[in-house]
C-alpha positions, 0 to 999 in steps of 0.5 A: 482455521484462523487464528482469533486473537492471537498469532501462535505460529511464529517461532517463540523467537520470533513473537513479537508480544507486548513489551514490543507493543510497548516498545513501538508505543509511539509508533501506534500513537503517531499512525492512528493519529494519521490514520483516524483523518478526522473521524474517529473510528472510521478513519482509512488511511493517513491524511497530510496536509494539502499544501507542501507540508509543515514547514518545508519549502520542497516543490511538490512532484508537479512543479518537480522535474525529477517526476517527469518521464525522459523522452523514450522512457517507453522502450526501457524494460520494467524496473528500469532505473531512469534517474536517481538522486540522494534525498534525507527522510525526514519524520517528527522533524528529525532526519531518519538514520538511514542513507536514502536514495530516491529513484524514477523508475519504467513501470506498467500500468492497469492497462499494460501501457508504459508508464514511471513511478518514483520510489525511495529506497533507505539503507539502515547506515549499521552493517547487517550481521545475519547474510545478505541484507533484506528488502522490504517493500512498504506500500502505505495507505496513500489512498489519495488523488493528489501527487502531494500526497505520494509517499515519495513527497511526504518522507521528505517533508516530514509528513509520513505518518506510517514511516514509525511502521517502515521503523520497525523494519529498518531497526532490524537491518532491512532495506526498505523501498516504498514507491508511490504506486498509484502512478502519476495519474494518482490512479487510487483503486487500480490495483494492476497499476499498484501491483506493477508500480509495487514490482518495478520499485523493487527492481529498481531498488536492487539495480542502483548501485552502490547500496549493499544489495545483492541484486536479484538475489536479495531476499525481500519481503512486501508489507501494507495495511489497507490501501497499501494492503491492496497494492501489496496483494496485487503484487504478490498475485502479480510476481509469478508472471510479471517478475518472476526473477524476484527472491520474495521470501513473504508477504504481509498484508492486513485490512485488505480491500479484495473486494473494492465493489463489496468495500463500496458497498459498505462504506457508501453512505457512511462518514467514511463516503469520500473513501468511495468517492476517491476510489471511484475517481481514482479508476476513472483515471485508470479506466476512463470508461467509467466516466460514462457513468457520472452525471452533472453532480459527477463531473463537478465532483470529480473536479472538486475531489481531483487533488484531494489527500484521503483526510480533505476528501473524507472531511469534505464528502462526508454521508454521500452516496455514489449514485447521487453523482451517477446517472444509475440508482445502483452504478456497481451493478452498471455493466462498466463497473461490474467489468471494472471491479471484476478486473480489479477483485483480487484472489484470481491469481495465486502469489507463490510466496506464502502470505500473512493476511490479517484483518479485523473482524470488527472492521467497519470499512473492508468486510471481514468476509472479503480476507476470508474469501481471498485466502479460500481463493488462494489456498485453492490455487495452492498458495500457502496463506495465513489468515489471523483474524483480530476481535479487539480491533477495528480498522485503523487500530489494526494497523498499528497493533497488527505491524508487530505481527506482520514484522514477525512473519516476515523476519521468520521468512527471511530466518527461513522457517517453514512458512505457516499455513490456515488453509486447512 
């Protein structure tokens, strides 16, 4: 049974209501700002701009050698940490008061081979009263192709616009780590890459020293909405058996893409297309396969679209459908793609760490139906999973309604309440 409307299952001290709505007001006001990419209520994300942000002169990740992997990186273990440098977090221009630490760290990609991720991780300067210090990993909504667009880049140019939402977190005394898990071939969609990128940067996080981490032991929390919503589920389902050593004490995960072949669907042909064109892209690189599919169309597009941030791509390839780039009339019913969605649909592993999925029932881009059939998934694999299902929302305001929500589950986790639970 879901929750409509309302989320009663927190402890009442640990609810979140609305003067702390009206407390994060500009938190929601800066996101949907981000997330709305020019068009309205079919936003999916947050867009930055192209260039190296508003006003700085930072060397994005490609001309910056700190990205590049050290010689024989591939023979480290996963969450190996292969270099770090102390960075300041910048947001509304102002820096963020936390001590933030940004790392290159070992990682796995879609297909199993070695590959790196780089992540930051940011520790509120004020002591934390209650134990050890939380973890949360935050995946924002990178939904984007090109390195310029990678979280790591944007917290220092000031261009973030989820960082109100990492706020929320580092106001409690929580660490939080974000890495850009789409890797360095900005794989979008690839929800295996995501997942062990997601894991490795936690592993990191706790291996750097001088933090105030205790390690292994460091309770932790993962937290996305969207696209980041996909990188955080598939880290969870992927925990058990890729980092089993990590204490994740719950997870939040709102407006997520189980389904990318079903969100395909929706969104072809809508104002929201180039979504479906980044997706779509963002597997080749993973699953090069798939390039098998594209005709001349496809392959000027794929040049065309390569570097673009989620706002450039949506504006640029609005009311497109895939198979005008495809040499098949219906490509997600192509053999290759069926064996590419099926590799990335999540719900066929089940996280051991209780989960809060919350989505809109309204939601224009990910269909309601696609969370209710992850959580069916996951409760028949014995997980503990609770879905709240918003009727006043849809899409990109959820994102910033639905944090508070989301912080909550995730301090009654680290509190050590019984986790709740809408299996039955």
């Amino acid at each position: 049974m879901h929750a409509l409307g309302s989320f009663t299952s927190l402890p009442q001290s640990r609810r979140v209501g609305i003067r702390d709505l009206a407390a994060t007001g500009l938190a929601a006001l800066l996101l949907c700002a981000g997330l709305t990419v020019g068009v309205g209520a079919a936003g999916a994300g947050p867009s930055s701009p192209s260039g190296p942000g508003w006003g700085t002169t930072l060397p994005e990740p490609h001309d910056d050698p700190f990205y590049r992997a050290p010689a024989g990186f591939e023979s480290a273990a996963p969450g190996t940490v292969l270099a770090s440098r102390p960075v300041t977090v910048t947001g509304l221009g102002l820096p963020v008061p936390a001590d933030a630490v940004q790392f290159l760290t070992r990682s796995t990609d879609a297909k199993g081979a070695p590959t790196t991720a780089v992540g930051t991780l940011m520790i509120p300067k004020t002591p934390y009263p209650a134990g050890p210090r939380p973890l949360v990993s935050y995946q924002p909504a990178t939904d984007s192709l090109g390195d310029q667009c990678n979280p790591s880049y944007k917290l220092r140019a000031g261009t973030e616009y989820e960082l109100p939402l990492m706020m929320q977190a580092l106001q409690l005394g929580w660490a939080v780590v974000v890495t850009d898990y789409e890797g360095p071939q900005s794989a979008f969609g690839a929800g295996r890459m995501a997942g062990h990128a997601v894991l490795d940067g936690i592993r990191a996080a706790e291996a750097l020293p001088g933090t105030g981490l205790t390690g292994v032991q460091t309770p932790v929390g993962m937290w996305g909405y969207s696209g980041g919503g996909l990188a955080t589920s598939w880290a969870a389902e992927l925990q058990p058996g890729y980092a089993p050593e990590l204490d994740v004490a719950g997870v939040a995960s709102g407006g997520t893409p189980a389904d990318m072949g079903a969100a395909a669907r929706q969104v072809d042909g809508t104002i929201a297309s180039g979504l479906v064109l980044l997706a779509s892209t963002g597997l080749t690189r993973a699953y090069p396969e798939m390039l098998s599919l594209l005709n001349d169309k496809g392959r000027a597009m794929i040049r065309e679209i390569g570097d673009m941030c989620v706002g450039d791509a949506v504006s640029r390839f609005p009311f497109r459908h895939l198979n005008e780039f495809t040499v098949s009339q219906d490509p997600l019913s192509e053999p290759v793609a069926v064996t590419v969605m099926e590799a990335n649909h999540l719900g066929r592993l089940t996280p051991t760490a209780p989960v809060f999925l919350y989505h809109s029932i309204n939601d224009e881009l990910i269909p309601f139906r696609t969370a209710q059939a992850l959580q069916a998934d996951w409760c028949r694999g014995g997980g503990h999973v609770t879905l709240y299902a918003d009727a006043l929302s849809e899409h990109s305001s959820l994102a910033a309604t639905g944090a508070p929500l989301a912080v909550g589950y995730l301090a009654s986790r680290f509190a050590g309440a019984p986790a709740p639970d809408t299996c039955g």
